[in-house]
C-alpha positions in Angstrom: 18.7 -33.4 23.9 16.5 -31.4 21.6 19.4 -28.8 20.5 22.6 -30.8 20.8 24.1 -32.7 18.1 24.9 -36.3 17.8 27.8 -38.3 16.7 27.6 -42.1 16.1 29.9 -44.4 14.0 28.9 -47.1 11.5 30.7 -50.0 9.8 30.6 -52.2 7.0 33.4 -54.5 5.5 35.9 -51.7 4.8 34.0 -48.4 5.3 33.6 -46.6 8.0 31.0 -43.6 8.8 31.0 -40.8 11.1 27.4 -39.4 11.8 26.4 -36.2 12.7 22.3 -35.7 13.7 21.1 -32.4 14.9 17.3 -31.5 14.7 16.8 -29.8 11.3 14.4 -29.4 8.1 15.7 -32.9 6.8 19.1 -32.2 4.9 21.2 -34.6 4.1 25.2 -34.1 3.7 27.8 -36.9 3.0 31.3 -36.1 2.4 30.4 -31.8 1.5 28.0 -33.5 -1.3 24.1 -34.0 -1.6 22.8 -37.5 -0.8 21.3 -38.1 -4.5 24.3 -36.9 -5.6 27.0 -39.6 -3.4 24.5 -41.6 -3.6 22.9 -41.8 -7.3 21.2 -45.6 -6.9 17.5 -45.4 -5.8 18.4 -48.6 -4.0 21.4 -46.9 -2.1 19.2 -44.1 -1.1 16.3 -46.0 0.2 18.8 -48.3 2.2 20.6 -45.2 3.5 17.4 -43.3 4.7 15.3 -46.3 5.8 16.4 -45.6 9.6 14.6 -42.4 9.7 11.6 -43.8 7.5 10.9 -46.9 10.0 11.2 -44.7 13.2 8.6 -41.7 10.8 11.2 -38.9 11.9 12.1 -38.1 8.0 12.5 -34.2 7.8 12.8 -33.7 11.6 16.8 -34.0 11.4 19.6 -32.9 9.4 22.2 -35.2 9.1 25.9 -34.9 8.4 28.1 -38.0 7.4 32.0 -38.5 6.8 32.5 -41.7 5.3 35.7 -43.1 4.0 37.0 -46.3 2.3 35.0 -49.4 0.7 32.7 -49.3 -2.3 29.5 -47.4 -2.3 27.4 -50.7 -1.0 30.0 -50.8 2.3 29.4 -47.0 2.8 25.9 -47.1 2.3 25.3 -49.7 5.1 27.8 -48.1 7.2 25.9 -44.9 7.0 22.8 -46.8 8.1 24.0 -48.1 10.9 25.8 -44.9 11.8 22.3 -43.0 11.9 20.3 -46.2 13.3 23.0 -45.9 16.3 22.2 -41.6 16.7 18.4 -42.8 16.9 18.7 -45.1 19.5 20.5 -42.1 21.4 17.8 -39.8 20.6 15.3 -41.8 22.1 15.7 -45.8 23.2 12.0 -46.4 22.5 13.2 -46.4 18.5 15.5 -49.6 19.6 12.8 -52.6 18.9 12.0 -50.9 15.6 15.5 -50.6 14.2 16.4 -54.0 15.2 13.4 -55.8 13.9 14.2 -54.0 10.7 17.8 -55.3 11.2 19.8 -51.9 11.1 21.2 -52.2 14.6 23.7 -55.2 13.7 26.7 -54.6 13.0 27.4 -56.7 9.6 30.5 -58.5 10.5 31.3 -60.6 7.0 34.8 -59.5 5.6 36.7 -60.5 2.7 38.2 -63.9 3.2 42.0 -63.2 2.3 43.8 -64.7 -0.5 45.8 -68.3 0.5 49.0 -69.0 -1.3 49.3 -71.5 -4.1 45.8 -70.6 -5.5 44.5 -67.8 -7.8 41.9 -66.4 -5.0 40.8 -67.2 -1.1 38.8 -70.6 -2.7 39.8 -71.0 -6.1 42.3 -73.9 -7.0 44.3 -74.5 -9.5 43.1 -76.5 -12.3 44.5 -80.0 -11.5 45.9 -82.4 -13.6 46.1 -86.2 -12.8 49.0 -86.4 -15.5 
């Protein structure tokens, strides 16, 4: 596997993440852009990258992600669990790492939809006795 490319998806709420790993000098591409660039929160780019920092592969790969829908938070954890997946299938001795770290579960929470009769999914009405 040392020349062939990778492709894993990730998800989170709404976004979803193709990724692309080959062995390379460490570049990072998301949607034709740099990552600092989609990506301009230091907290968003630590989040996105921690994968490769737990498993100490940083600069051994080059990684190219598609990622479409959701906010930048939901693409951001999809694209970590994308590349936490294309790690695993690199080498399965990375598995107890990732998931102690908690990148190999897939975060299910969604947004709960909207009921009738009340402004949001919880919210009421403000109720009056007369």
């Amino acid at each position: 596997m040392s020349d062939e490319m990778i492709q894993t998806v990730g998800r989170r709420k709404t976004a979803s993440a193709r990724v692309i790993l080959r062995p390379g000098k460490g570049e990072w591409t998301i949607n034709d852009r740099e990552l600092e660039d989609y990506f301009p929160r230091p907290t968003l780019q630590t989040r996105v990258t921690e994968p490769l920092a737990v498993t100490e592969l940083d600069g051994q790969y080059d990684v190219f992600v598609r990622v479409h829908g959701g906010g930048l938070t939901g693409q951001a954890d999809a694209v970590r669990l994308g590349l936490a997946r294309a790690l695993v299938e690199v080498d399965e001795e990375h598995r107890p790492v990732l998931r102690a770290g908690g990148m190999m579960t897939r975060d299910s929470r969604m947004v709960e939809r909207k009921k009738p009769g009340q402004p949001k999914a919880r919210k009421k009405f403000q109720f009056s006795k007369r």
